[in-house]
PDB file with SEQRES, HELIX, SHEET and CRYST1 records, atoms N, CA, C and O in Angstrom:
SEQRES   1 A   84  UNK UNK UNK UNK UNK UNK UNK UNK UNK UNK UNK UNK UNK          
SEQRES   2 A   84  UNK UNK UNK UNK UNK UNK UNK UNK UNK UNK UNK UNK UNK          
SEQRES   3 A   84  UNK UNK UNK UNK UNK UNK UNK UNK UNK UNK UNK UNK UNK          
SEQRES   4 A   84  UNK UNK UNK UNK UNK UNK UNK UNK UNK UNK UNK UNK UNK          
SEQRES   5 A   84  UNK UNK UNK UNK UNK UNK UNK UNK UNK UNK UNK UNK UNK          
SEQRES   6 A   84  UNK UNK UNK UNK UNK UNK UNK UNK UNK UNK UNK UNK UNK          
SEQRES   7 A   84  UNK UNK UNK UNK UNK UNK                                      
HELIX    1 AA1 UNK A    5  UNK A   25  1                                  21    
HELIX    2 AA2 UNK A   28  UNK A   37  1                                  10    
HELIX    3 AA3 UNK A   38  UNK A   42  3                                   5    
HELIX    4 AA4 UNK A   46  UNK A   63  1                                  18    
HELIX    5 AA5 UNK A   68  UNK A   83  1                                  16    
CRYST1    1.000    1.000    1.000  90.00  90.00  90.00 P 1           1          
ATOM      1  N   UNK A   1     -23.241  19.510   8.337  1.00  0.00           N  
ATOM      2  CA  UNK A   1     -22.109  19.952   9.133  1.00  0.00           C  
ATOM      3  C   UNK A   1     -22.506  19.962  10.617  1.00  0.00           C  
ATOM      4  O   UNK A   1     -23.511  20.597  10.938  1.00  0.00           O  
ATOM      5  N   UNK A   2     -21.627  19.154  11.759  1.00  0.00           N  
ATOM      6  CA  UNK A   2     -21.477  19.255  13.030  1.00  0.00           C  
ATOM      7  C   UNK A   2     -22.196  20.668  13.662  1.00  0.00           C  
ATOM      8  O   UNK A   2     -22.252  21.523  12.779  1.00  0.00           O  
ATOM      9  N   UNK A   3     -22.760  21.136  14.962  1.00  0.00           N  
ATOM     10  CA  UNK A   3     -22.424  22.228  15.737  1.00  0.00           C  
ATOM     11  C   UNK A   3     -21.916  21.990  16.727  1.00  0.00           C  
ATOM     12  O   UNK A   3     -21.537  22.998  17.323  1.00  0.00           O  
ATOM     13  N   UNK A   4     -21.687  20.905  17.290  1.00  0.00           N  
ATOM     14  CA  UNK A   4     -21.065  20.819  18.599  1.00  0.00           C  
ATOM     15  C   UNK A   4     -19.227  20.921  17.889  1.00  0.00           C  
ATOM     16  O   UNK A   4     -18.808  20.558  16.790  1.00  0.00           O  
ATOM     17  N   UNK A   5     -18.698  21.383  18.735  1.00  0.00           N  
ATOM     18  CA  UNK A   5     -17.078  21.703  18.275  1.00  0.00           C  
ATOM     19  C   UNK A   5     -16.411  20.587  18.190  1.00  0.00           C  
ATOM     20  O   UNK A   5     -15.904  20.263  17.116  1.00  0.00           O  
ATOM     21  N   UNK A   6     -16.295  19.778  19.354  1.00  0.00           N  
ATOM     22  CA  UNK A   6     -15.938  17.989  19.579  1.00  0.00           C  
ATOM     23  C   UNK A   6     -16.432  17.571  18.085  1.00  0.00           C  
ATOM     24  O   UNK A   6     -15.702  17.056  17.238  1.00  0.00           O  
ATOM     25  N   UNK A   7     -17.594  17.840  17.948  1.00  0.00           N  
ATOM     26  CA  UNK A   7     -17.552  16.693  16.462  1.00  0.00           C  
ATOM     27  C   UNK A   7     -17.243  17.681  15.156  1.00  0.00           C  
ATOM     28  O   UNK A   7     -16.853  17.204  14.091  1.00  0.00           O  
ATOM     29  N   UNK A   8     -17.404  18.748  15.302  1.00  0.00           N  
ATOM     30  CA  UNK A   8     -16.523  19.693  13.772  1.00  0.00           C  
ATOM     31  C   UNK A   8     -14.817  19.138  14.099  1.00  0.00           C  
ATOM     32  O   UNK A   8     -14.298  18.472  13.203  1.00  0.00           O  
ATOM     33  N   UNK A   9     -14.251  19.333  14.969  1.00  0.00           N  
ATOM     34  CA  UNK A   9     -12.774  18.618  14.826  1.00  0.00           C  
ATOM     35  C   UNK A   9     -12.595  17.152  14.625  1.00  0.00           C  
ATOM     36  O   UNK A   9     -11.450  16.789  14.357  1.00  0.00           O  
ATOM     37  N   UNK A  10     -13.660  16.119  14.721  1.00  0.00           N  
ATOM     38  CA  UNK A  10     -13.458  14.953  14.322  1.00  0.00           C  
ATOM     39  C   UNK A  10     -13.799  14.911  12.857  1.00  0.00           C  
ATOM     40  O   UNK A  10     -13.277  14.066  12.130  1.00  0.00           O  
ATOM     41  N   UNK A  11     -14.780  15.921  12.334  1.00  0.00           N  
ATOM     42  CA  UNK A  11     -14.791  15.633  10.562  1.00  0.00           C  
ATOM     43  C   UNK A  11     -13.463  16.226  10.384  1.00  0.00           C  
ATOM     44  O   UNK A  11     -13.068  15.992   9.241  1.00  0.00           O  
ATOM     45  N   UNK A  12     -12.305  17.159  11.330  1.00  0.00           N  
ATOM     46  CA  UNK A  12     -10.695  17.359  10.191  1.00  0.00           C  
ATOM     47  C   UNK A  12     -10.544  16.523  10.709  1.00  0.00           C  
ATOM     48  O   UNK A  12     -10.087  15.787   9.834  1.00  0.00           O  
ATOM     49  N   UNK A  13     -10.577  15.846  11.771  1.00  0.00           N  
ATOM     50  CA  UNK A  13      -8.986  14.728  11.440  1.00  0.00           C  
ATOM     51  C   UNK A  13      -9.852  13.488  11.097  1.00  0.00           C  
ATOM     52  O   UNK A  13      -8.990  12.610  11.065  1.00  0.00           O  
ATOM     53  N   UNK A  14     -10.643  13.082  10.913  1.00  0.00           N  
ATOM     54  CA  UNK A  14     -10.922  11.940  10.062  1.00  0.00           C  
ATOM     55  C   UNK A  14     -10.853  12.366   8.511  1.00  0.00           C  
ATOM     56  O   UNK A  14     -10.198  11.560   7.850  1.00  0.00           O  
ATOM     57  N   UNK A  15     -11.313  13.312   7.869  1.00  0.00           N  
ATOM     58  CA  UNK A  15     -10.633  13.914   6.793  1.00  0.00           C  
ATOM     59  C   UNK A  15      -9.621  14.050   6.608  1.00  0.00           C  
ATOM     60  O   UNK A  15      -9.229  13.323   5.695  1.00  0.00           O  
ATOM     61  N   UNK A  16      -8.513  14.973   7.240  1.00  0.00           N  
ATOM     62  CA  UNK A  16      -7.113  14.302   7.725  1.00  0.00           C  
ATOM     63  C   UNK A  16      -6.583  12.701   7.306  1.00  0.00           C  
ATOM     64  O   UNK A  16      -5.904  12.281   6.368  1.00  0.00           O  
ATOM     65  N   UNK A  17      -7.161  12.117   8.335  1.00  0.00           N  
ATOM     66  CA  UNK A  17      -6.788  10.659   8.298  1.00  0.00           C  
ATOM     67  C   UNK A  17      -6.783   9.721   7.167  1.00  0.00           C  
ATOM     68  O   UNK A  17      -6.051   8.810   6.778  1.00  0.00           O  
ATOM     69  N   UNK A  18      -8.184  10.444   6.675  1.00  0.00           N  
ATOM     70  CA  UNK A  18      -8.875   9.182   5.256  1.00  0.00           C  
ATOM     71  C   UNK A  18      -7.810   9.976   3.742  1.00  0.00           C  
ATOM     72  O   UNK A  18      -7.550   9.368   2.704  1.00  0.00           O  
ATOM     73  N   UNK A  19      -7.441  11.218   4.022  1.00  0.00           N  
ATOM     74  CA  UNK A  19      -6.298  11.803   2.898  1.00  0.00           C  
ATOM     75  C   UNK A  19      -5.126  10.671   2.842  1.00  0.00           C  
ATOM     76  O   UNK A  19      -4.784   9.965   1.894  1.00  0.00           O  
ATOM     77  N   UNK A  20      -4.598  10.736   4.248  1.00  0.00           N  
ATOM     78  CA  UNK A  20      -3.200  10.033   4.698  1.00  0.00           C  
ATOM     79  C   UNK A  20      -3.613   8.805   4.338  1.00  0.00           C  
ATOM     80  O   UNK A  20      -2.776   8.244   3.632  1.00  0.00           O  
ATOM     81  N   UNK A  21      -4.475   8.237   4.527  1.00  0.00           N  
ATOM     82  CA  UNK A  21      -4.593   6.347   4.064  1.00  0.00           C  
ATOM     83  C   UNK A  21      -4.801   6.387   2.836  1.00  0.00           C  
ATOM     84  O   UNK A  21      -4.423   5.379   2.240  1.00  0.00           O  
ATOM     85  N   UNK A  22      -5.420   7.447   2.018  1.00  0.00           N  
ATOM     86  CA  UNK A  22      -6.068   7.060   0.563  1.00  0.00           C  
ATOM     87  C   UNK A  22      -4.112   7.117  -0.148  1.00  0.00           C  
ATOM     88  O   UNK A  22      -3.648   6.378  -1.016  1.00  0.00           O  
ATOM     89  N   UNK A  23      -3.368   8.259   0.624  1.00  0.00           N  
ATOM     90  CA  UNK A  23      -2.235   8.146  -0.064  1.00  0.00           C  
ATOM     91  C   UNK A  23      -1.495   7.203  -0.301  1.00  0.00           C  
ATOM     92  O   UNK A  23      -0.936   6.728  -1.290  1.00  0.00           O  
ATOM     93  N   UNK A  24      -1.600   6.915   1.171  1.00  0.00           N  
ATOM     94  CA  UNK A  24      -0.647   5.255   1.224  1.00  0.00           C  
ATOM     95  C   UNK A  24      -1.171   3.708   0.886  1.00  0.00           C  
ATOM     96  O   UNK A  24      -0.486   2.700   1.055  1.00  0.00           O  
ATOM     97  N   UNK A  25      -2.436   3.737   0.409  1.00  0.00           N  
ATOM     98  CA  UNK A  25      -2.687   2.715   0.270  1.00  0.00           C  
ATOM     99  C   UNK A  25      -2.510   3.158  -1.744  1.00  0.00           C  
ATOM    100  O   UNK A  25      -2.312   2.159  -2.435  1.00  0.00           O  
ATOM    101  N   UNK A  26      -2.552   3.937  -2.186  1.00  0.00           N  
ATOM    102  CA  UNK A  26      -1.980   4.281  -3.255  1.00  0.00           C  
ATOM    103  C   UNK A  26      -1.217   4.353  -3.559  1.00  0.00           C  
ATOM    104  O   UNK A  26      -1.157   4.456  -4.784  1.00  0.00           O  
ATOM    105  N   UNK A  27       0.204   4.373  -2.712  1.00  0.00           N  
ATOM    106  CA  UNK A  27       1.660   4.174  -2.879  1.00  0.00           C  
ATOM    107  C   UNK A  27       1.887   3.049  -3.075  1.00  0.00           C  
ATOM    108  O   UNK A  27       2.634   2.611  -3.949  1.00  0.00           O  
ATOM    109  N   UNK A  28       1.116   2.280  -2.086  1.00  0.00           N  
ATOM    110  CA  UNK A  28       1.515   0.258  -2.274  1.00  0.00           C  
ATOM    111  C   UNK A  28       0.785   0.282  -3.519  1.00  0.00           C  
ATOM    112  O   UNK A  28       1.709   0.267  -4.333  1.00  0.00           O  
ATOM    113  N   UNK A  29      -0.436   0.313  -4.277  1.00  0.00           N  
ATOM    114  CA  UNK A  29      -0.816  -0.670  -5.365  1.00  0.00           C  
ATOM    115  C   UNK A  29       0.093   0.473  -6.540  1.00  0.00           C  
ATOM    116  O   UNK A  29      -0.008  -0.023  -7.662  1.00  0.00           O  
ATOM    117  N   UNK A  30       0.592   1.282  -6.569  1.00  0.00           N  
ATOM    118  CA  UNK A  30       1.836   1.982  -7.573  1.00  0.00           C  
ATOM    119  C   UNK A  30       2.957   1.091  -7.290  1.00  0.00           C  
ATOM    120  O   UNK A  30       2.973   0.125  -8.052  1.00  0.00           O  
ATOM    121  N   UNK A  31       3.856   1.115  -6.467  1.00  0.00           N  
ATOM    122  CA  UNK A  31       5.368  -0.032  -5.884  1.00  0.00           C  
ATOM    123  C   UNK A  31       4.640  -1.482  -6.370  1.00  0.00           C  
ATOM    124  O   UNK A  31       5.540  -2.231  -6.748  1.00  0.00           O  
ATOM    125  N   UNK A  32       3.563  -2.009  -6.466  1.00  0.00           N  
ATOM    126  CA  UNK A  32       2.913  -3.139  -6.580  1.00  0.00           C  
ATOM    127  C   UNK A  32       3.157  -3.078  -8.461  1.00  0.00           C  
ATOM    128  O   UNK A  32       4.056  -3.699  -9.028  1.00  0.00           O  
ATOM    129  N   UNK A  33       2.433  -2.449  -8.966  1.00  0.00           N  
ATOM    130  CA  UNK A  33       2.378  -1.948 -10.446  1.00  0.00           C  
ATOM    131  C   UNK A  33       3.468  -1.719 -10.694  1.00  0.00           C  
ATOM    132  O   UNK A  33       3.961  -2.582 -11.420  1.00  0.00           O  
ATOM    133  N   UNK A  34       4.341  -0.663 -10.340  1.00  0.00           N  
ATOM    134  CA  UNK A  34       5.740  -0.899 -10.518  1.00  0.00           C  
ATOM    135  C   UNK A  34       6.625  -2.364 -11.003  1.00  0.00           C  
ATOM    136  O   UNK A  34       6.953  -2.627 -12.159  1.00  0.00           O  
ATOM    137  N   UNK A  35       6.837  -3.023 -10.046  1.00  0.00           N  
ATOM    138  CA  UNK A  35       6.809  -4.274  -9.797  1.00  0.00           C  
ATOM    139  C   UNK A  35       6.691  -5.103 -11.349  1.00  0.00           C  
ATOM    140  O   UNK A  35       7.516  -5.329 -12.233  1.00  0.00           O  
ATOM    141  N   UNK A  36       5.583  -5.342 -11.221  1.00  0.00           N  
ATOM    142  CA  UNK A  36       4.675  -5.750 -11.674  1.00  0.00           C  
ATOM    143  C   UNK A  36       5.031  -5.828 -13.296  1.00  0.00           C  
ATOM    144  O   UNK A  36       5.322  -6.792 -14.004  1.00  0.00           O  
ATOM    145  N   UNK A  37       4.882  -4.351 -13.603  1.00  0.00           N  
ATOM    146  CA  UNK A  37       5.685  -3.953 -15.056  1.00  0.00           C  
ATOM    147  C   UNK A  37       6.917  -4.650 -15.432  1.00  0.00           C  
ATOM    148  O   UNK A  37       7.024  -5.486 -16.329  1.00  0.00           O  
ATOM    149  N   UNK A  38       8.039  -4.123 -14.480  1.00  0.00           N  
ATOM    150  CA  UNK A  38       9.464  -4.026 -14.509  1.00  0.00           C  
ATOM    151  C   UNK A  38       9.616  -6.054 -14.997  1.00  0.00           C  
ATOM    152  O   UNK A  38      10.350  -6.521 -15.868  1.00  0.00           O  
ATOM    153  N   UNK A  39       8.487  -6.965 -13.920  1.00  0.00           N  
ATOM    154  CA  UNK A  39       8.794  -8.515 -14.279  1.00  0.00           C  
ATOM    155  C   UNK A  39       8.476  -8.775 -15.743  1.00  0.00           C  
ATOM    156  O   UNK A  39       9.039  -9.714 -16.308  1.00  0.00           O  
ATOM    157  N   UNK A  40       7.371  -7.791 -16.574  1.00  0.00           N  
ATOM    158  CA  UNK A  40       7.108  -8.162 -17.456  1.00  0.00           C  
ATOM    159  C   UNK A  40       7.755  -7.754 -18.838  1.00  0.00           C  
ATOM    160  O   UNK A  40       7.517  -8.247 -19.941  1.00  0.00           O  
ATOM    161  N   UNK A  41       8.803  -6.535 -18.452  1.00  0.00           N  
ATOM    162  CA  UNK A  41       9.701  -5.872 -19.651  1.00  0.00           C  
ATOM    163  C   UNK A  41      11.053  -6.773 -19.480  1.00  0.00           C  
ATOM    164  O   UNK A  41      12.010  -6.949 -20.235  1.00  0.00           O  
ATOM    165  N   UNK A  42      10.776  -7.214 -18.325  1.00  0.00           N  
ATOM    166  CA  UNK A  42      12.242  -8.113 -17.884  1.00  0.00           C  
ATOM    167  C   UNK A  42      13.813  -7.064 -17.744  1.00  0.00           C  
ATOM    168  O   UNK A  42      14.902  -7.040 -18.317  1.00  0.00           O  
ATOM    169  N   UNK A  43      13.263  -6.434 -16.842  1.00  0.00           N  
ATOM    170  CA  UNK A  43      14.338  -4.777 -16.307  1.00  0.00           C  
ATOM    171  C   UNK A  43      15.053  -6.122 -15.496  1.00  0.00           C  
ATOM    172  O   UNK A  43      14.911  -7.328 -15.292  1.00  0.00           O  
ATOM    173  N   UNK A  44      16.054  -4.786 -15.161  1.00  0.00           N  
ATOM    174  CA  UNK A  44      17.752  -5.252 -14.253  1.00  0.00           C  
ATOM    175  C   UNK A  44      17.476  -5.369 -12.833  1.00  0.00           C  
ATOM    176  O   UNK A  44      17.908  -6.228 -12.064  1.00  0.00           O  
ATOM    177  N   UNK A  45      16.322  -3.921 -12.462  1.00  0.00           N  
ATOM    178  CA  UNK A  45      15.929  -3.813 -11.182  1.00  0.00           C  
ATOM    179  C   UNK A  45      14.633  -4.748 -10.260  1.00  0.00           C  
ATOM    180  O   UNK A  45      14.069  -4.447  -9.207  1.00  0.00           O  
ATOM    181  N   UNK A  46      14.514  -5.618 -10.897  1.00  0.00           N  
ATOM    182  CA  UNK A  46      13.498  -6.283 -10.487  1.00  0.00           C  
ATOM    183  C   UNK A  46      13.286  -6.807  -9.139  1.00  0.00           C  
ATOM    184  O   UNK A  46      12.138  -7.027  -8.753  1.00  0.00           O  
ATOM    185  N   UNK A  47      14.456  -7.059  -8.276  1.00  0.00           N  
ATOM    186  CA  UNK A  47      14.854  -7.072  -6.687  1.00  0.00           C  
ATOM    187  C   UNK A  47      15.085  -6.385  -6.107  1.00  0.00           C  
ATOM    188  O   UNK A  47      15.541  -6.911  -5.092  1.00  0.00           O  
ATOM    189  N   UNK A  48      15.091  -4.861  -5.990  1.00  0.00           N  
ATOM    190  CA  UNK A  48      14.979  -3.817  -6.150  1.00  0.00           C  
ATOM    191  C   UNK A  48      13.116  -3.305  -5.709  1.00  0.00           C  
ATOM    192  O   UNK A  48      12.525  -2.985  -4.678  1.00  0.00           O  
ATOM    193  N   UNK A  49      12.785  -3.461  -7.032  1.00  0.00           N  
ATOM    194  CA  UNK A  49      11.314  -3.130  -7.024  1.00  0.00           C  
ATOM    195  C   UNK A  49      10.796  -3.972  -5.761  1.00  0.00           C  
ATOM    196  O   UNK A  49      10.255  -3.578  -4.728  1.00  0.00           O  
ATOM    197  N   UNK A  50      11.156  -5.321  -6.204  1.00  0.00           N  
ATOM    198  CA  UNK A  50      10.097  -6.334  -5.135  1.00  0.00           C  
ATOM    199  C   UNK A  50      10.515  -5.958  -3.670  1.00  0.00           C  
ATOM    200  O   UNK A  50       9.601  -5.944  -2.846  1.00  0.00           O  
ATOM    201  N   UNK A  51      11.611  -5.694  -3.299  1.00  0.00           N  
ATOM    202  CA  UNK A  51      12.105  -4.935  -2.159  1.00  0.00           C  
ATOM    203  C   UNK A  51      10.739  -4.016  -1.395  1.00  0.00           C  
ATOM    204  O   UNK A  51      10.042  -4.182  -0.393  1.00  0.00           O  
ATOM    205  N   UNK A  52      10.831  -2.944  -2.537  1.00  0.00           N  
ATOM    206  CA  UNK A  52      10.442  -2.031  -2.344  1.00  0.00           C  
ATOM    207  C   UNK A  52       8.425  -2.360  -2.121  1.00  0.00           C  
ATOM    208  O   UNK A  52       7.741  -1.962  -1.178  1.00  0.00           O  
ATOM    209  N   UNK A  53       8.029  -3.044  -3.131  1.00  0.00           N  
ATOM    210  CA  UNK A  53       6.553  -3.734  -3.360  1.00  0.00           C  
ATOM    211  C   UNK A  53       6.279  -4.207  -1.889  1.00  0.00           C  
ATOM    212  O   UNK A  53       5.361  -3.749  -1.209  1.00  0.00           O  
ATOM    213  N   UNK A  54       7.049  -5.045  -1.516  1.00  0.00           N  
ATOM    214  CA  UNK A  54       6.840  -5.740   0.013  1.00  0.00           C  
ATOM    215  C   UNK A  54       7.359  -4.608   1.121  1.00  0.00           C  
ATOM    216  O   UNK A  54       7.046  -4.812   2.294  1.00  0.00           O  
ATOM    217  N   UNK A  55       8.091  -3.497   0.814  1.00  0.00           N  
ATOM    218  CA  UNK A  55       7.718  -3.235   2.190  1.00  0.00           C  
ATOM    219  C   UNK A  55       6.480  -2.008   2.095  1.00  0.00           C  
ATOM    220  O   UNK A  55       6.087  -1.234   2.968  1.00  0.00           O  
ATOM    221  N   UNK A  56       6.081  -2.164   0.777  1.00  0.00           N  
ATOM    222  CA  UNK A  56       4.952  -0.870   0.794  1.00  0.00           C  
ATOM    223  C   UNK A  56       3.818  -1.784   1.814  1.00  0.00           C  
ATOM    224  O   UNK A  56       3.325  -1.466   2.896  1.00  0.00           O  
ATOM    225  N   UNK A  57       3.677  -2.797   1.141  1.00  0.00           N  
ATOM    226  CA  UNK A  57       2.608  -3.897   1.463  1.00  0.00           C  
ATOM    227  C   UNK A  57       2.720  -4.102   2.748  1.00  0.00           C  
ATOM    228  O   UNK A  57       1.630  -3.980   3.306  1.00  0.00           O  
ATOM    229  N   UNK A  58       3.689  -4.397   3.541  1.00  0.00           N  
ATOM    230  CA  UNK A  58       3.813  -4.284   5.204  1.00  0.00           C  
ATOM    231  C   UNK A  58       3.549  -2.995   5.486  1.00  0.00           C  
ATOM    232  O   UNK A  58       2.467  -2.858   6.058  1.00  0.00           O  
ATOM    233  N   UNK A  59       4.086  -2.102   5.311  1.00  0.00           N  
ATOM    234  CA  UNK A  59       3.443  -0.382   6.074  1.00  0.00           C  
ATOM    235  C   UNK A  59       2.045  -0.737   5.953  1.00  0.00           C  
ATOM    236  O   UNK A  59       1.481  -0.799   7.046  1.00  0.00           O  
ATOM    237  N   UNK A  60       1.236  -1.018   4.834  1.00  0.00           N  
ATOM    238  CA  UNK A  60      -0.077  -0.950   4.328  1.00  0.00           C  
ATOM    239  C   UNK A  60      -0.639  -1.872   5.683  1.00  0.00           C  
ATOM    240  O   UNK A  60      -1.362  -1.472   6.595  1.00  0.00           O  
ATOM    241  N   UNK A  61      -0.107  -3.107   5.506  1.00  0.00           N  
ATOM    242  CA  UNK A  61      -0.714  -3.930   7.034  1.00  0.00           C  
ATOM    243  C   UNK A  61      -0.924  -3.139   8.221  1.00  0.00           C  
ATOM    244  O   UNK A  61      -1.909  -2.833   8.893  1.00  0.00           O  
ATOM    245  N   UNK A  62       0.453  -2.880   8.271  1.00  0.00           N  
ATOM    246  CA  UNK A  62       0.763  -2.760  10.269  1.00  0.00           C  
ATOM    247  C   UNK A  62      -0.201  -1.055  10.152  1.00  0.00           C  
ATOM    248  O   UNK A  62      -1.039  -1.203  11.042  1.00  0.00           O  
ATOM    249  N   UNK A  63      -0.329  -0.331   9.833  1.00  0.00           N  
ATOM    250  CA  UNK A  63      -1.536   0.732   9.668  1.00  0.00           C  
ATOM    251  C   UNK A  63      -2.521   0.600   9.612  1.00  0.00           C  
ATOM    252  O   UNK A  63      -3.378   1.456   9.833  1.00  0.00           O  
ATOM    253  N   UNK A  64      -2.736  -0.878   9.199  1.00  0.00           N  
ATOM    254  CA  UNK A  64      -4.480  -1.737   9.061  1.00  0.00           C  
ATOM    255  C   UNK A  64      -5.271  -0.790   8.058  1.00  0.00           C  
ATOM    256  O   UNK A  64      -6.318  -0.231   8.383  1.00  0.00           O  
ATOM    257  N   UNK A  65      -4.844  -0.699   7.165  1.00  0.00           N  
ATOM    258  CA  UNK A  65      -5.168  -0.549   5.417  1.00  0.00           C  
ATOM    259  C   UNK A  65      -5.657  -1.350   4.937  1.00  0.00           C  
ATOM    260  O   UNK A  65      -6.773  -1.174   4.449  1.00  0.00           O  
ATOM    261  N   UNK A  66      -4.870  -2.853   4.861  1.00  0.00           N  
ATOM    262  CA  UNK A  66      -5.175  -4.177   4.333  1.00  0.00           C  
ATOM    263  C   UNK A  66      -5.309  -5.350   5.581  1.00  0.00           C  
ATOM    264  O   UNK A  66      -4.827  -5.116   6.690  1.00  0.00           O  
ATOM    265  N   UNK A  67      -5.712  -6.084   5.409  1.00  0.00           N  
ATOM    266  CA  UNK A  67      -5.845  -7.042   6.311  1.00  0.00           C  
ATOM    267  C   UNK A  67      -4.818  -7.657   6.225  1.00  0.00           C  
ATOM    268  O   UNK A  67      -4.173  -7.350   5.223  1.00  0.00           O  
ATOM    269  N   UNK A  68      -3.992  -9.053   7.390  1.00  0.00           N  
ATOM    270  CA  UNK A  68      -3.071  -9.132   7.027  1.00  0.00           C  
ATOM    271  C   UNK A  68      -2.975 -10.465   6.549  1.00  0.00           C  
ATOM    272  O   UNK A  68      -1.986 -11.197   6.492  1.00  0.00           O  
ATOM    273  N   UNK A  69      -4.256 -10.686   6.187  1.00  0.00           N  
ATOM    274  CA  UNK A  69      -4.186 -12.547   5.057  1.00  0.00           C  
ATOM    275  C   UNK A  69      -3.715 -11.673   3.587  1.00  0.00           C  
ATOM    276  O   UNK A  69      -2.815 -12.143   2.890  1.00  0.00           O  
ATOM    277  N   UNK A  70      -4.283 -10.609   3.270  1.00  0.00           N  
ATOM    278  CA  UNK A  70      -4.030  -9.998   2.161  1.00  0.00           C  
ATOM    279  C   UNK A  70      -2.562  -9.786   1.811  1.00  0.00           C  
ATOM    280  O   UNK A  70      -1.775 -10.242   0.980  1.00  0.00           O  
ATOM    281  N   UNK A  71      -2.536  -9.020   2.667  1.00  0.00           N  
ATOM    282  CA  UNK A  71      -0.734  -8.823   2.833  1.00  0.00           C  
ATOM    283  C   UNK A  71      -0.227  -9.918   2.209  1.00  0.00           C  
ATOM    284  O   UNK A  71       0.232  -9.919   1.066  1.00  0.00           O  
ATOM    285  N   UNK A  72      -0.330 -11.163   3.186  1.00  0.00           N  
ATOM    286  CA  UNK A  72       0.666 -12.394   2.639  1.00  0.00           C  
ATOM    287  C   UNK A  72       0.499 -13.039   1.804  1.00  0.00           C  
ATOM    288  O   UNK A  72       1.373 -13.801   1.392  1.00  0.00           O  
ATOM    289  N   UNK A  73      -1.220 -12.903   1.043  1.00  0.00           N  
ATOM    290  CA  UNK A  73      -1.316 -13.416  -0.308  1.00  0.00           C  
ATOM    291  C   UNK A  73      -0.616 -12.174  -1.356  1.00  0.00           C  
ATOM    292  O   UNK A  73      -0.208 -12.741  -2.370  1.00  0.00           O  
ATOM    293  N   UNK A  74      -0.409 -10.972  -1.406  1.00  0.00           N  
ATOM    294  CA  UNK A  74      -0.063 -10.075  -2.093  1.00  0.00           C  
ATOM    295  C   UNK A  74       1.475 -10.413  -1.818  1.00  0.00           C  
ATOM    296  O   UNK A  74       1.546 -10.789  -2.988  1.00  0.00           O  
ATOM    297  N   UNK A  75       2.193 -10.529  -1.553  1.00  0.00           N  
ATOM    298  CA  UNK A  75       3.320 -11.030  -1.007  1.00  0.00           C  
ATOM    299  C   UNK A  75       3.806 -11.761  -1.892  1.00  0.00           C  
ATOM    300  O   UNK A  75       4.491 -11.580  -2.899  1.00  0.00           O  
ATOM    301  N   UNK A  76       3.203 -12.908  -1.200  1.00  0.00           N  
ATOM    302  CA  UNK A  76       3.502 -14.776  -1.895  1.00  0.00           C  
ATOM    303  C   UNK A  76       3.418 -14.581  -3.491  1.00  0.00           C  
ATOM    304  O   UNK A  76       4.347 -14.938  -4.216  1.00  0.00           O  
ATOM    305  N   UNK A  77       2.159 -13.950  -4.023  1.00  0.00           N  
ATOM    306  CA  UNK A  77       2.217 -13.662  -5.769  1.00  0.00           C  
ATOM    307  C   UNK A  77       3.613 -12.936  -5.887  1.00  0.00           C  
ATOM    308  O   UNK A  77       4.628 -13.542  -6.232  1.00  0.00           O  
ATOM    309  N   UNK A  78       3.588 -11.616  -5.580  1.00  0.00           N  
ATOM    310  CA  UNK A  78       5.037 -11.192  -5.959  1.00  0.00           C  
ATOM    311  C   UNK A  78       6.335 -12.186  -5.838  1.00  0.00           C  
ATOM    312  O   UNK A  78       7.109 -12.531  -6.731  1.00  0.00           O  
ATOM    313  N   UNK A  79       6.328 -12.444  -4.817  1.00  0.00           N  
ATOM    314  CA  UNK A  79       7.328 -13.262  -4.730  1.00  0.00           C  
ATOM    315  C   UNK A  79       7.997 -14.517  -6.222  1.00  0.00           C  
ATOM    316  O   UNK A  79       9.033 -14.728  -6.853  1.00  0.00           O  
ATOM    317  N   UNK A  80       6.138 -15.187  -6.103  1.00  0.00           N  
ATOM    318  CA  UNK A  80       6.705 -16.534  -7.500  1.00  0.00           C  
ATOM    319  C   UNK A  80       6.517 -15.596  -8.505  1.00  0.00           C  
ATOM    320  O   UNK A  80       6.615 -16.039  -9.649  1.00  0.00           O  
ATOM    321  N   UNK A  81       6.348 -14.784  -8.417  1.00  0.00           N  
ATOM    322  CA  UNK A  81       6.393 -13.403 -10.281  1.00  0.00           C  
ATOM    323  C   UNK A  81       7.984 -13.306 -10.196  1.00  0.00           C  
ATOM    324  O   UNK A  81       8.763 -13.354 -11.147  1.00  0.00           O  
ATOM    325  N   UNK A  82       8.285 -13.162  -8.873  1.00  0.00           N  
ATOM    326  CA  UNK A  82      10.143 -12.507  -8.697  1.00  0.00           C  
ATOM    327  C   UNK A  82      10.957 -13.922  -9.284  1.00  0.00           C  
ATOM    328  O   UNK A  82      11.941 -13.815 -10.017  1.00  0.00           O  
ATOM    329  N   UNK A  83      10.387 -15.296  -8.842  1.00  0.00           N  
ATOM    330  CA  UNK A  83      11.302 -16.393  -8.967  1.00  0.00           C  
ATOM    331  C   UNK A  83      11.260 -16.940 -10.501  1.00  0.00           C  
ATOM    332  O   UNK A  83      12.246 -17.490 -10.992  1.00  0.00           O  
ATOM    333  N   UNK A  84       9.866 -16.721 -11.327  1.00  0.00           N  
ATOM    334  CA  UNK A  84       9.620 -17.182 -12.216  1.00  0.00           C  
ATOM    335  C   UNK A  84      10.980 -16.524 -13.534  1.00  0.00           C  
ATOM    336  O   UNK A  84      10.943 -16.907 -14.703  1.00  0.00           O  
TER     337      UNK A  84                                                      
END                                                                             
């Protein structure tokens, strides 16, 4: 543990921070899985989900979570899963 004060408040908010990303980068691969399922039971909502899959996957980018070649390969799969 820190003694200088400057660095005890950078272990909360990087603790802080790494909570908030572990959430959201856990929301996209759930909306992803979601997804994912729904193409393979062959549900009603499936444009819907993928909606929802891609814009988890953009928040996830523009926050720099994922890189953004990832993004558009995670993308592009959903996508031919959506057309197939």
């Amino acid at each position: 543990m820190p003694n200088i004060e400057s660095a005890i408040k950078r272990v909360r908010t990087s603790e802080a921070a790494n909570a908030k990303n572990s959430s959201q980068l856990s929301a996209m691969r759930t909306a992803v899985k979601k997804f994912e399922q729904a193409v393979e039971a062959g549900a009603e909502n499936v444009a819907e989900l993928h909606k929802e899959a891609i814009k988890a996957i953009d928040m996830a980018e523009s926050k720099g979570l994922i890189h953004k070649n990832k993004a558009g390969r995670d993308k592009s799969r959903l996508s031919k899963k959506l057309a197939k």
